[in-house]
C-alpha positions as CSV (number, residue, x, y, z in Angstrom):
1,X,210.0,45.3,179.8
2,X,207.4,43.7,177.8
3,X,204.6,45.6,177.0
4,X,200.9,44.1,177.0
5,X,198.0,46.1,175.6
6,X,194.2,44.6,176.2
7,X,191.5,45.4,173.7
8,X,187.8,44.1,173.3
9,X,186.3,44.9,176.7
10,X,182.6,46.4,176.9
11,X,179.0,46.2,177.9
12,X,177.3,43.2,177.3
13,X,173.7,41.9,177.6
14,X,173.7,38.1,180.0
15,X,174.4,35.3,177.5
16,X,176.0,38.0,175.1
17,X,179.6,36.9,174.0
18,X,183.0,39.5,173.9
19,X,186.5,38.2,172.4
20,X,189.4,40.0,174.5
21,X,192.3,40.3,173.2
22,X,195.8,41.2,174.5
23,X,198.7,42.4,172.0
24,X,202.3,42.1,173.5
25,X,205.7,43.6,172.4
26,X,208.7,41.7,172.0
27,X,210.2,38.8,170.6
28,X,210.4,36.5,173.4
29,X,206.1,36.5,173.1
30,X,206.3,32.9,172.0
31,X,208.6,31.9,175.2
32,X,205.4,33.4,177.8
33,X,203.1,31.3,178.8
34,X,200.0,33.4,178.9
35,X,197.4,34.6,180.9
36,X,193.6,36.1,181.6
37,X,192.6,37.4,185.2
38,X,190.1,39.4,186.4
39,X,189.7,41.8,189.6
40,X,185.9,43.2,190.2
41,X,185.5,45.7,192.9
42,X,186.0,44.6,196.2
43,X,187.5,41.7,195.0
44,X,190.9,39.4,195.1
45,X,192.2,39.2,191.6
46,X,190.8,36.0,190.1
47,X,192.8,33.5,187.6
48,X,190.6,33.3,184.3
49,X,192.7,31.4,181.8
50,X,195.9,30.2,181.0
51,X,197.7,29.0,177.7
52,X,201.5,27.2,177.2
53,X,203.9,28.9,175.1
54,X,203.0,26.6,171.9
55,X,199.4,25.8,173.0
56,X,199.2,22.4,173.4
57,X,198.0,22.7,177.1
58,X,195.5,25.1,178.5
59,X,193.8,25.7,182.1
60,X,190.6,27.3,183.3
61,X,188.9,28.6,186.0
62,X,186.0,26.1,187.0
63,X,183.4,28.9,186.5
64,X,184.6,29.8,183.1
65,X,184.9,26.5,181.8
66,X,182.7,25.7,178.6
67,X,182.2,29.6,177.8
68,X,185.9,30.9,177.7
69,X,188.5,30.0,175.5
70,X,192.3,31.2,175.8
71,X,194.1,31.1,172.5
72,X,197.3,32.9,170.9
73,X,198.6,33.4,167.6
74,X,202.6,34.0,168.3
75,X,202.7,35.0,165.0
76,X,201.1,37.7,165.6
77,X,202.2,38.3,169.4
78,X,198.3,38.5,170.5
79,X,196.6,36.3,173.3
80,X,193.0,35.7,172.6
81,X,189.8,35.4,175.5
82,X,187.0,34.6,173.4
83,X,183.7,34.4,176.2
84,X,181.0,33.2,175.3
85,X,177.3,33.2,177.2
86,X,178.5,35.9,179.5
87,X,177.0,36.4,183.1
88,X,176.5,39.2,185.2
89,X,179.0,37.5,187.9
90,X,181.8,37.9,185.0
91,X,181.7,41.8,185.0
92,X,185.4,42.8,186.4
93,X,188.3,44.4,184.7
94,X,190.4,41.4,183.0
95,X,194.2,41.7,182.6
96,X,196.4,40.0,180.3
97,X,200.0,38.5,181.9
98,X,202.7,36.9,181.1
99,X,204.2,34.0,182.9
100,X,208.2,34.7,181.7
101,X,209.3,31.5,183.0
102,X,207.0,30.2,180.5
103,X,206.4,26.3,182.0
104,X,203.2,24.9,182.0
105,X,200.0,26.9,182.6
106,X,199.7,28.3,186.0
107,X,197.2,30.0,188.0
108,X,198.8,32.1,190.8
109,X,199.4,35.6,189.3
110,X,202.7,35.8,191.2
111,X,204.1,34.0,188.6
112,X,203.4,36.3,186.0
113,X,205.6,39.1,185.4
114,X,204.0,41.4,182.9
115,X,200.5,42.9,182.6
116,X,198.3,45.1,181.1
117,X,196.6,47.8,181.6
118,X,193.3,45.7,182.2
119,X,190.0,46.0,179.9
120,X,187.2,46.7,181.5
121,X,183.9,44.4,180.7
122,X,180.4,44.3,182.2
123,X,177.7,42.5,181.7
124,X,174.5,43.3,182.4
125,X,171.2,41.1,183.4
């Protein structure tokens, strides 16, 4: 079982900017293909952000695009949401997941196996 611990959620002011980030166990880290989703209340769970296992190909959600950016340092076994000019509509609690089968960069959380225990942000007009 691979362990995923999220760190770096909080309250922010609109337009403010928080960098997530999501420290895994294991050695196999650089094998997941990794992701960001978020779940506000009363909400389906929403795809954020997704990276390949080496980085060379990332995917958004349209209403992040621009102002989010996924990276990882498997080095370091940590996945990175860095959001920039935050809005109100982005308040949820955002998970971290990995994608074991580790091809491409998908969206459905199905595919991911592994998760966090979700950081809470919330941002505030």
């Amino acid at each position: 079982q691979v362990q995923l611990v999220e760190s770096g959620g909080g309250l922010v002011q609109a337009g403010g900017s928080l960098r997530l980030s999501c420290a895994a166990s294991g050695r196999a880290f650089s094998t997941y293909a990794m992701g960001w989703f978020r779940q506000a209340p009363g909400k389906e769970r929403e795809f954020v952000a997704a990276i390949s296992t080496s980085t060379e190909s990332t995917r958004y959600e349209d209403s992040v695009k621009g102002r989010f950016t996924i990276s990882r340092d498997n080095a370091k076994n940590t996945v990175y949401l860095q959001m920039n000019s935050l809005k109100p509509e982005d308040t949820a609690v955002y998970y971290c997941a990995a994608d074991r089968l580790g091809v491409g960069v998908r969206a459905y959380y199905g595919y991911y196996e592994y998760w966090g225990q979700g950081t809470q942000v919330t941002v505030s007009s």
